[in-house]
N, C-alpha and C positions, 0 to 999 in steps of 0.2 A: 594695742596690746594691753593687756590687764595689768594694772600694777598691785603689788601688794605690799600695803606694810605689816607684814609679821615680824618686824625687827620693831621694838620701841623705839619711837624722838623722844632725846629728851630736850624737851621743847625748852624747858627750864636756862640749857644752854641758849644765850642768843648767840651770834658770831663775833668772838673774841678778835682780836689783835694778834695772837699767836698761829703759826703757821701750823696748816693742817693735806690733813692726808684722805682724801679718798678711798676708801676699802672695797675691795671685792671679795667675796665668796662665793666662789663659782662650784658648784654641785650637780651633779646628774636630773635632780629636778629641779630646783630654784638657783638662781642669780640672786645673792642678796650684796647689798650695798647700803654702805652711810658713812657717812664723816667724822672724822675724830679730830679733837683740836691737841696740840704737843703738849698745851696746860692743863689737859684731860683726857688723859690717855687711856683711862678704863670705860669714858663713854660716848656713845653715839647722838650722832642728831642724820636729821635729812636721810633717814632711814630707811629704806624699804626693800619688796624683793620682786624680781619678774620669772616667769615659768622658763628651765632653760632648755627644755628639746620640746617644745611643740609638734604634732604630728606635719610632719612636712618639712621641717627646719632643722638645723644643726646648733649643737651645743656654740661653735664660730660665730654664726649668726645672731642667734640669740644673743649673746654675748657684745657685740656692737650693737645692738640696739642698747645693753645695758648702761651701756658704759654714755649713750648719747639723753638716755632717762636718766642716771646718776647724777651726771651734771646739769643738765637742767633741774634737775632736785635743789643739787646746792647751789647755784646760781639765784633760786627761787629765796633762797634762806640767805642771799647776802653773801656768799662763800665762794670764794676762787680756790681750789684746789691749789698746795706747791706740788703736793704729789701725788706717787696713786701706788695705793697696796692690791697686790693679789694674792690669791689663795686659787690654786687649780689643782683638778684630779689629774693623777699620772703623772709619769719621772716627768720632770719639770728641771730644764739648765736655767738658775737662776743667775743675774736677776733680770736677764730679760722675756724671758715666759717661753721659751721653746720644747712641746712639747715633746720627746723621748720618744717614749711609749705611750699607750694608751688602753684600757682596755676593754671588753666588747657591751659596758653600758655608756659608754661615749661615744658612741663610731662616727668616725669620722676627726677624730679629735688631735689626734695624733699627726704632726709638722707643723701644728697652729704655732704661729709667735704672738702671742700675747702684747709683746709692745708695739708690734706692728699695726695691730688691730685699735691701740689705743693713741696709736698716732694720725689716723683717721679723725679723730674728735678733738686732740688737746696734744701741745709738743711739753708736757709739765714730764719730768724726772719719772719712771718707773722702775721699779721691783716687786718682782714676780719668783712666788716659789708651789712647789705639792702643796693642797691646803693643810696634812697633817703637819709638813713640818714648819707650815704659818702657824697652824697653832701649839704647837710644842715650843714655837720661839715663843708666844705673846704667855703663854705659862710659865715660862721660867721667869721670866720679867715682871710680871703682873699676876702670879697665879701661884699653883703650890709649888713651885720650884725657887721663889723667892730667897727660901730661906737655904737649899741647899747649895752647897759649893763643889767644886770637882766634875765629874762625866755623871750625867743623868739619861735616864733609858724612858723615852715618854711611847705612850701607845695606845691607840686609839682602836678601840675595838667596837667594833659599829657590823654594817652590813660584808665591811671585810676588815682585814686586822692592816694596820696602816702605825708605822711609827717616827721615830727621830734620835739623834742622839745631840745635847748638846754640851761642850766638853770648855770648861771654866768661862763659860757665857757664848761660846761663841757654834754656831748650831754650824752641822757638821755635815760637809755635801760630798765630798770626793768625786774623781774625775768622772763617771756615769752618771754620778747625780743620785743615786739608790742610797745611798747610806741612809740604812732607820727602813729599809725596807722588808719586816721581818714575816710578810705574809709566808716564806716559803721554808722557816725555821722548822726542823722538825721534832715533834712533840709526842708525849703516848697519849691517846684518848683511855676512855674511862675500862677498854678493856686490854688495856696494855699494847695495844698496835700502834705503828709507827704512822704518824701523816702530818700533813702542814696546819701549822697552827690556823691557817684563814680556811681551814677544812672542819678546824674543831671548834672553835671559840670564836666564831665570828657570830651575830646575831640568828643568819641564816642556816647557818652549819648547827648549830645548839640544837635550834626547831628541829632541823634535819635528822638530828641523830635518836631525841624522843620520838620522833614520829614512825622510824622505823625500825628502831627497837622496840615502840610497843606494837607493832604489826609485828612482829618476828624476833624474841626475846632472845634467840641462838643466831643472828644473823652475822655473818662473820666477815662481808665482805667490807669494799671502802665506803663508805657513807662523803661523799664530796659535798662542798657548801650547794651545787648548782643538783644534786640529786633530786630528780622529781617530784614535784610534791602534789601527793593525792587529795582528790574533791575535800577530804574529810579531815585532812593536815592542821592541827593548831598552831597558830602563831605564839611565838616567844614568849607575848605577854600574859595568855592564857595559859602557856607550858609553868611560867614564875608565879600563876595561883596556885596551881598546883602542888607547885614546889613548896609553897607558904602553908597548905593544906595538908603536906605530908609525902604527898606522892612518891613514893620510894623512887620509881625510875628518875623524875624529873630529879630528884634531888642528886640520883648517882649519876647522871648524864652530866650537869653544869660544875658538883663535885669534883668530880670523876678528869673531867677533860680540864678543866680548871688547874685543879692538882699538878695534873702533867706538867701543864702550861708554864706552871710555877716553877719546878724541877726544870724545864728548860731554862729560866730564867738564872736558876740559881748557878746555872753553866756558864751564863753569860755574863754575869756579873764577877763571877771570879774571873772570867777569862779576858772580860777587858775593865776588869778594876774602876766596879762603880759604885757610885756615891748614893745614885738612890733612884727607884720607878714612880712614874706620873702616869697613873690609867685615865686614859678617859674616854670619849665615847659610849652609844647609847648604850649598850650592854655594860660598859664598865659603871655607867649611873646604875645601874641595878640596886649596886652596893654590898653590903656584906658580903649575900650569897658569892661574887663573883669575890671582892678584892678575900676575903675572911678564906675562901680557896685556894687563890694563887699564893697567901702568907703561908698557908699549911705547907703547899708544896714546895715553896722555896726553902720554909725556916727546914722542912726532912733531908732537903738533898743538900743546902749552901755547905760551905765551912765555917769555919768558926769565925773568921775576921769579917764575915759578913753577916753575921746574924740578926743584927740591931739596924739592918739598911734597910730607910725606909719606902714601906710600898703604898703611898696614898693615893687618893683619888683629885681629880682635876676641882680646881677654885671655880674657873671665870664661868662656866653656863655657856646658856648657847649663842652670847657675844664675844667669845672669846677667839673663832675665827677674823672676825672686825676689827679686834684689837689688835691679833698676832701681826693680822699684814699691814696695821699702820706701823708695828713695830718694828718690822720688817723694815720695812719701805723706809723709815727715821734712819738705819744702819746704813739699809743697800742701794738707796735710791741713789743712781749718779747724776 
């Protein structure tokens, strides 16, 4: 198996004295992993990542190999795991990783336990949760959520809309386990129609909606994130040149559904009385165009005790999956 370090070591760390956590981020394409010490909680060593659905193989699968190259990683650096963080796609019963649900870019995934599969390699302490709300915890902690106090609404808008809620530090699961699961919130897109926010504002829903709005400027039906996309379809990031060039559609489409987004939000913060939003994920990196939209739409529809509640964007980059779940894991690991 190919290993890959697309995660930075930092090498600079050698192996401390202080007890440390093993991290997972487990993704529809990569397994990434690396060690965080308790004295350094924002950074990684023994870092790397491996492919997780190989043609032939299961995200399960892939995943026990990971977990037997992770430690031999840190075994290699001097380092005995106390514990081990995870980050998984899909309702996840924390903290011992039992998968819910799942959905159809994981197949198969769905009744994995997690701590089962990591008790095959090592009997050390685990906690396992969804990767968003690993990382909505390691943000509050470590990230723009630091400085807020009260119920925070984190959300990760990426290839689908994925969130969290954590309410006076303490991140918030209820008995399904969904809590912070806002893909199915519903929203207006840019021509006043009702549909689920992971239909409108997800990375692939955006493309979706330029693409066949400029094939058909009157089209009026639903535009779904998983709608077909034709030979000639631009990706997201060629649609945000656009955008930067002027292009009226792109600008009303990301506008447009944006706005709504915002206006839904602004529902939800009066209705369960919140402190403040954390965007993040790769569309939410966009920046302006995206957060400068949802402040438009929230500051028209909020009330007034909520006008000044802040809407920023995520600190930690793209280690802050590795941080979330050693943060995790420091909480929940039994």
């Amino acid at each position: 198996m190919q290993v890959q370090n697309s995660i930075p070591t930092q090498s600079a760390l050698s192996a401390p004295s202080a007890p440390s956590t093993l991290c997972f981020d487990i993704g529809g394409t990569k397994i990434a992993y690396g060690i965080v010490h308790d004295n350094s909680p924002t950074e990684t060593i023994a870092a790397g990542s491996v492919p997780a659905q190989p043609q032939g193989s299961s995200l399960a699968a892939e995943f026990d190999k990971a977990v037997g190259i992770a430690l031999a990683a840190a075994r290699e650096a001097g380092i005995e795991p106390d514990r081990i963080g995870v980050g998984a796609p899909g309702i996840v019963r924390g903290p011992s990783g039992t998968i819910l649900r799942s959905g159809p870019t994981v197949p198969g995934w769905q009744g994995t336990i997690i701590e089962d599969i990591i008790a095959r390699h090592t009997n050390v302490p685990v906690a396992c949760h969804n990767d968003v709300r690993i990382w909505a915890f390691g943000e509050h902690n470590f990230g723009a959520g630091r400085g807020i106090t009260g119920r925070v609404i984190y959300l990760s808008l990426g290839t689908g809309v994925g969130g969290a809620i954590v309410d006076n530090g303490e991140l918030q699961t209820g008995t399904s386990g969904s809590t912070g699961e806002f893909s199915e919130l519903l929203v207006a897109d840019l021509r006043g129609m009702a549909e689920r926010v992971e239909n409108t504002c997800s990375g692939n829903s955006l493309a979706r909606y330029y693409n066949v709005l400029a094939a058909d400027a009157d089209y009026a039906g639903r535009i779904a994130w998983d709608h077909p996309a034709g030979p000639d379809d631009l990706s997201l990031p060629e649609i945000m040149k656009r955008y930067h060039a002027g292009d009226r559609l792109a600008f009303g489409v990301i506008d447009g559904n944006m706005r709504g987004f915002g206006r839904a939000l602004a529902g939800l913060a009066f209705a369960l009385d919140i402190d403040g939003i954390i965007i993040g994920g790769g569309v939410g990196g966009l920046g302006e165009p995206i957060l400068g939209a949802l402040r438009a739409g929230f500051a028209q529809w909020t009330v007034d005790s909520a006008q000044r509640l802040p809407i920023v964007d995520s600190e930690l980059g793209r280690l802050a999956p590795l941080i979330g779940a050693a943060a995790y894991a420091r909480e929940y690991a039994e």
